[in-house]
N, C-alpha and C positions, 0 to 999 in steps of 0.2 A: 702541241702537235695537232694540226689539223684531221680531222675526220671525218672523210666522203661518205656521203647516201645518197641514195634517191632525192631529189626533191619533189614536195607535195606541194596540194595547192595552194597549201594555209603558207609556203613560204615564198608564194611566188610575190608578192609587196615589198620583202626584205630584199630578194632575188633584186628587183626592180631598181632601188635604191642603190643598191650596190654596183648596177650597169652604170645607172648615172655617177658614179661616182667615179667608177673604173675609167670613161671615157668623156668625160668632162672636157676635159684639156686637149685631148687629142686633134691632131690635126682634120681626121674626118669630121668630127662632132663640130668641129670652129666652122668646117667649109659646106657641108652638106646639110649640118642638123643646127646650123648658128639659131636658127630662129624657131628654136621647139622650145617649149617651154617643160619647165622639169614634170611636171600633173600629165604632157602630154606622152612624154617618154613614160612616164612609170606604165601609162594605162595600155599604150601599145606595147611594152614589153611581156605585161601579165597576159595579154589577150595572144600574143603569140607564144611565151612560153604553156599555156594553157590547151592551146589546140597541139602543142607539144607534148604532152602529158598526154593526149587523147590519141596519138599516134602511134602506132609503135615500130613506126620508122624512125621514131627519134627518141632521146633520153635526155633528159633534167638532171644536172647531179649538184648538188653542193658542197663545199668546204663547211666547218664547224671548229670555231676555237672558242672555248669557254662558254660553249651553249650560244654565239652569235656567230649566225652569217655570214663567214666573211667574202668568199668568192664562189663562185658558179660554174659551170660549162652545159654546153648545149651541144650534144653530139649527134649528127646523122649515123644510123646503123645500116649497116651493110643491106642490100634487097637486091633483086634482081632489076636489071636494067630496063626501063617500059620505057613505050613514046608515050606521051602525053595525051590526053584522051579530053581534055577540055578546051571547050570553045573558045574565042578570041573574047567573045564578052566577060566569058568566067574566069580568062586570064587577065582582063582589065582589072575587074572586082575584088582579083585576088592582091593585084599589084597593089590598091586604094588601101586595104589594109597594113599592107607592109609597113609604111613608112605613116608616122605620125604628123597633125598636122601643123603644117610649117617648114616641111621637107621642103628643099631644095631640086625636087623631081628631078629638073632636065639630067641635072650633074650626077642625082644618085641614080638614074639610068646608065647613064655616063658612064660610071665605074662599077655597079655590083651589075649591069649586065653584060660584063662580060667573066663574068664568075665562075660560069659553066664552065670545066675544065676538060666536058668530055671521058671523061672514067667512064668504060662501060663494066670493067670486074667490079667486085663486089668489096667496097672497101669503108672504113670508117673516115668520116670527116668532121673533122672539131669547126662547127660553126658561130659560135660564140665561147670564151674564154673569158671572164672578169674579178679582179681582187679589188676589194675596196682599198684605196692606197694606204689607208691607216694597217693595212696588213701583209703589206706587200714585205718579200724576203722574209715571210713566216712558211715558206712552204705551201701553202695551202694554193696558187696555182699549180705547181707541179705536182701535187697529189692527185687533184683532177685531171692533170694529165695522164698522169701514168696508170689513171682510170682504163682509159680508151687506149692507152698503149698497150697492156696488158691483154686488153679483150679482144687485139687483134691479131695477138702473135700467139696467142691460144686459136684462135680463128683460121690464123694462115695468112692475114691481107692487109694489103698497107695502110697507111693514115694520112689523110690529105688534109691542109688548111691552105689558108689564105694569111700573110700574117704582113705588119707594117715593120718598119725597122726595127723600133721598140720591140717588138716580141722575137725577132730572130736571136738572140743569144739564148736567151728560154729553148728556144725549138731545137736549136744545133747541140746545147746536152741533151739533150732527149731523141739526138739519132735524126732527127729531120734534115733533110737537106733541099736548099731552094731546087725547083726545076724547073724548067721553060725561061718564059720570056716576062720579065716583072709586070703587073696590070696596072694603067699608067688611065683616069681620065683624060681625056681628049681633049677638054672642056680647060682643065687645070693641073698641068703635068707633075704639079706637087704632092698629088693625091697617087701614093702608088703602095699596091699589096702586091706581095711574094708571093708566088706560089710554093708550096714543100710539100714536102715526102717523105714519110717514114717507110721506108723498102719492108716487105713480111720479114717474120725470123724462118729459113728454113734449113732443113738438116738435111745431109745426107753422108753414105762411109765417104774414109778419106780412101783416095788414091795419089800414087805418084804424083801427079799432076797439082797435087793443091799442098805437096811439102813445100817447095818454094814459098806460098802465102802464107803457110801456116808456121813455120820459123820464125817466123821473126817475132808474129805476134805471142808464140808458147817466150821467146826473149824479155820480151816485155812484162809477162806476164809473171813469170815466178824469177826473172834475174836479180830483182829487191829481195828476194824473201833470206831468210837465215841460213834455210837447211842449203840453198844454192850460193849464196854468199861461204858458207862453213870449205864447201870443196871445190868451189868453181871461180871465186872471188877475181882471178886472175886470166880467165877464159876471156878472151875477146867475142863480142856480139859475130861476126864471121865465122871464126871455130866454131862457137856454140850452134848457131845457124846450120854449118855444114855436119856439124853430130846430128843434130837432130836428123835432117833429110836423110842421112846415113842410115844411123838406127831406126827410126821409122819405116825406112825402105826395107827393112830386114823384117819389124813387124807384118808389114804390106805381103810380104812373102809370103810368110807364113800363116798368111790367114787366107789366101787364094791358094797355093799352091801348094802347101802341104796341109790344109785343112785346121789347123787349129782355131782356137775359140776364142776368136779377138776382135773386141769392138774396138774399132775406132768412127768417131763420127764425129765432124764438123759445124758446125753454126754461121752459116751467112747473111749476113741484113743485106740484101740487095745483092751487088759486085763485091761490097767487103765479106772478109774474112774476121768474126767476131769470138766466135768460142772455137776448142777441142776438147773431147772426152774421149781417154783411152782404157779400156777394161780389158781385163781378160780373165776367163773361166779356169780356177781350181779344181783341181777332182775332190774327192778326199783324200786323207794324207795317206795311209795306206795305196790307194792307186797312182801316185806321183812316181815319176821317175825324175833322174839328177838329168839334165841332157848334158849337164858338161859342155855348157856354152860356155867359154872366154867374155868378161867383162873387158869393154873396153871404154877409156875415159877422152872426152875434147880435150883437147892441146891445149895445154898451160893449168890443166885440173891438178889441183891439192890429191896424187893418189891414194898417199898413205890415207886423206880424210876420207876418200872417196870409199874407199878399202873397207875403214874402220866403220864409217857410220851406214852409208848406203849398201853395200855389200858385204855387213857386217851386220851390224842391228838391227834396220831395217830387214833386209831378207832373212835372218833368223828369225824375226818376229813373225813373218810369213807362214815360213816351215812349222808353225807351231800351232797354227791355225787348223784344226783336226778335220771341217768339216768340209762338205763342196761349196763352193763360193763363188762370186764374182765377186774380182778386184778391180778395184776403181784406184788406175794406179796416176793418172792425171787429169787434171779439171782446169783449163786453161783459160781466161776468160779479158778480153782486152781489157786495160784498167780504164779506162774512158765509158767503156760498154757494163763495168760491172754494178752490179745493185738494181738490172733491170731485168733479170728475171733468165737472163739465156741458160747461165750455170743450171741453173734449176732444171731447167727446160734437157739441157743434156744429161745430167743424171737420170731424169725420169723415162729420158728411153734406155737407158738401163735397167730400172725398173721393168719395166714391160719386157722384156729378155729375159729379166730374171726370174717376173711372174711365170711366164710361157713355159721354163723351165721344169719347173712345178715337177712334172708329172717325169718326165722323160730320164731324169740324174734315179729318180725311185724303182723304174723298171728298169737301167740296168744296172742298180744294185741288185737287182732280184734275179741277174741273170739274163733277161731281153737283149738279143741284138740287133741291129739295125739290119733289113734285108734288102729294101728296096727304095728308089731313089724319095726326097722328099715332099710331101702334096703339099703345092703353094697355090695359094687364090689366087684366082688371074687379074682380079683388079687392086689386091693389097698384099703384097709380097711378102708383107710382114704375118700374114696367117700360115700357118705352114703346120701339117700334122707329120710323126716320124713312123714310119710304116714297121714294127718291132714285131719279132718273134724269141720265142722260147722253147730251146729243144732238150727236148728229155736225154739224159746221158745215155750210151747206147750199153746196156749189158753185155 
């Protein structure tokens, strides 16, 4: 298994090697950099991943299999948007660097200048990627990827690269999708990079309006598993689809309009629909009441199984549970989308509910009751104190 770090300076030679190796064959390196020799690549790669290390607008990271090297990435970090503040000469000087010598100038103006893609939010961008090919399909680029994947959907902000055909199946598991119009030299129309996008992760509750998207994918999501195979097996992807918006719509209810304590909240990468997490608050078992809700099951469900094990075992095991809680009763998560971190990501605002919680379940077991409406920050919703009093019994 490969293992990402920082890279230092002592590993930017190995770093080096490894580009040229990465990109040897490629069709840029054949039209743009045919006539660099390998001494000239190594020493322009060091001198710019170097003033890389010195910035920290940008990051170095490496792969590591058996203590060697094997692939790199170079990522721009997020910053606010500036104009440019350097001279035309200091832009010439800086261009002379860029490119090692032997470059093909006109052509590699040609094509990386028009790179600029105009982003003025604040987003990550993978501007070099490389596996030495003796290690390719060892994971070790997609580790580095899911470096800067990670760091952004903790962040909030998307992920842009540049990528050539070869790399688009890589980018499209990993949630990127091309956008715009491909980057084509003028010069040599065989020279073309994609542009992509990894849209933010963001959350927000579910309402009416997102049961239709969210059907299908909760279908997808647990209609392989056992326990829905054990009583659903015979449920059509339709029925199931049309239960869920049903029962959900009943949840949606009850959590607006008669008050009760129900998380539900969504995960969208972009315009999709990727995750669902649905919780709901236990009191303790002493303060529960039965509501004598009617179960009811999708058309063509195994009842009796339904009966036996879900309305049976499962909610027995519930009832048994003595203390106040949140229940985390579904964790939905597309299978395409899963092992990138979303699941996680919805549980943990559960967490932060549950933290918040803390104080508020202990005062009114001591008797506090709620008097007056809730104080919420006006710029994060998610703060909120609960205004509580305690009155003395009247003799």
């Amino acid at each position: 298994m490969a293992v990402v770090s920082p890279a230092g300076l002592a590993d930017l030679p190995r770093i080096a090697a490894v580009s040229w190796a990465a990109f040897e064959n490629s069709l840029i390196q054949q039209r743009i950099f045919r006539d660099v020799s390998k001494e000239a690549h190594g020493a322009q790669t060091v001198a710019r991943l170097q003033r890389a290390l010195d910035n920290n607008r940008q990051a170095v990271y490496k792969a590591v299999v058996d203590d060697e090297i094997v692939a790199f990435a170079l990522w721009e970090l997020p910053h606010p948007d500036e104009e440019p503040t350097e001279s035309p000469e200091e832009a010439q000087k800086k261009e002379e660097k860029r490119y090692p010598a032997g470059t093909n100038l006109e052509l590699a103006r040609d094509l990386f200048g028009q790179l600029d893609l105009g982003i003025k939010e604040p987003h990550y961008h993978l501007q070099l990627l490389g596996t030495d090919p003796r290690f390719q399909r060892t994971g070790a680029g997609s580790a580095l990827l899911r470096w800067g994947c990670k760091r952004a959907d903790d962040d909030g902000v998307d992920v842009y690269l540049e990528s050539s055909a070869v790399g688009i199946p890589l980018y499209r598991r990993a949630q990127f999708e091309i956008f715009g119009e491909p980057i084509k030299a003028k010069a040599d129309p065989d020279l073309v990079l994609w542009p992509m996008r990894r849209p933010a992760l963001t959350f927000h509750p579910v309402n009416l309006v997102d049961l239709p998207y969210l059907a299908p994918l909760h279908n997808r999501a647990f209609g392989p598993t056992a326990v829905m195979q054990y009583a659903f097996s015979d449920v059509t992807p339709e029925a199931g689809e049309s239960f869920f918006i049903q029962r959900f719509g009943v949840f949606i209810h009850k959590r607006d309009q008669e008050g009760e304590r129900i998380m539900l909240t969504c995960a969208k990468r972009g315009e999709r629909y990727v995750g669902l997490a649905f919780s709901h608050y236990e009191p303790e078992a002493k303060d529960r009441t039965n509501s004598g809700e009617k179960r009811f099951w999708p058309e063509g469900a195994n009842v009796e199984r339904a009966l036996e094990y879900l309305a049976g075992t499962l909610d027995d095991h519930k009832k048994k549970v003595p203390f106040a809680h949140w229940s985390l009763n579904i964790l939905s998560v597309l299978p395409e989308d899963q092992g990138s971190g979303i699941g996680r990501r919805l549980v943990e605002q559960l967490f932060q509910i549950a933290k918040r919680d803390v104080g508020r379940p202990l005062y009114e077991r001591m008797g506090f009751k709620h008097f007056a409406d809730i104080l919420v920050a006006k710029e994060d919703k998610e703060v909120k104190l609960w205004p509580m009093i305690y009155e003395h019994p009247q003799e």
